[in-house]
N, C-alpha and C positions, 0 to 999 in steps of 0.2 A: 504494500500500500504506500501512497504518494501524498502527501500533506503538500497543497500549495497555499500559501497564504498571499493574497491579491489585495495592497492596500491600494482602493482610491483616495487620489491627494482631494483635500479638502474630507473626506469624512472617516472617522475614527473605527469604524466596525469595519472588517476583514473579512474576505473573503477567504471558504476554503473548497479546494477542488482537489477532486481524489484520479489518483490511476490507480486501476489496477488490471492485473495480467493473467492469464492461466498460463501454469508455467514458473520459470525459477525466481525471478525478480523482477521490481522496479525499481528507478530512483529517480532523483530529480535534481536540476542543478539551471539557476538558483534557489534557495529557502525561499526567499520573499521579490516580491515583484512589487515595483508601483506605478502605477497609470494613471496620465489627467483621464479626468470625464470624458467622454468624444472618443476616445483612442481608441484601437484596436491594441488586443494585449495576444503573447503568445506565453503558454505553459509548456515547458519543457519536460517530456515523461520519457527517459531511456530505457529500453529492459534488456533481458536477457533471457533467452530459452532454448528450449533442445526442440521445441515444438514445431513441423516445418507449418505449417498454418494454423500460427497466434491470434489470440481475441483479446482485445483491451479494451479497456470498460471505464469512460470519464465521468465523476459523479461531483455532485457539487452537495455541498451541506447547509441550511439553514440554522438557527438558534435553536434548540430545543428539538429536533426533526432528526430523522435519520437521515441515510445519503439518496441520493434524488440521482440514477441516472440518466445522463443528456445526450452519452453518444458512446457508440457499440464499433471498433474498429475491427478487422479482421485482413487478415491475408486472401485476397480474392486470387482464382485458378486462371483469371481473366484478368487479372493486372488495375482492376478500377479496386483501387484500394484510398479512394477519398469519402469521406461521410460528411453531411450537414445536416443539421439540425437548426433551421431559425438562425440566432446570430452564433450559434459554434458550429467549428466545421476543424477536422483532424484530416491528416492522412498518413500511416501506414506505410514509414521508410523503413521495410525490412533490410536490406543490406548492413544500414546503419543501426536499427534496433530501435527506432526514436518513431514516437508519435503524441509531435505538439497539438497541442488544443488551442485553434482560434477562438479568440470573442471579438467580434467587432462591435466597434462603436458602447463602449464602455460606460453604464449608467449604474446609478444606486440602486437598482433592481437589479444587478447581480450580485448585492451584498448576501452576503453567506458568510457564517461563523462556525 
């Protein structure tokens, strides 16, 4: 599991967005990210597996609520290894092991703690 914590500048409450992976690992690099309002923001989820076709799972957490997932990536046998959902969208660099999670356009409706 992945702890990203996403401060928007100007508001104190934190975002947290989770990877996780079937399979050996994840990580993430950096800890903490911060984004004006407006911006598009990118979360960095690296992993590692033995698995030849991985499934990674980004979920975001609200106060009090458990994890909410918003997008389901996967190694396709046809190579469309991009997802969106609304304002996220990921895609599935297996060579490299990485699958960032966009947000576009960055508002206090993706606060999550």
């Amino acid at each position: 599991m992945v702890l990203y914590w996403m401060k928007v500048t100007g508001n104190l409450l934190r975002n947290m967005y989770l990877c996780f992976a079937e399979g050996d690992s994840v990580f993430q690099s950096p800890l903490e990210v911060t984004v004006s309002k407006g911006h598009d923001v990118f979360l960095q989820c690296n992993f590692t597996t033995d698995f030849t076709s991985p499934n990674l799972f980004w979920y975001r957490q609200y106060p009090n609520q458990g994890p909410q997932r918003i997008l389901t990536a996967y190694k396709s046998p046809v190579g469309k290894n991009a997802f969106t959902s609304g304002k996220f969208s990921t895609v599935l660099f297996d060579p490299d092991k990485t699958v960032p999670l966009k947000i576009e356009a960055v508002s206090f409706q993706e606060r999550a703690v």
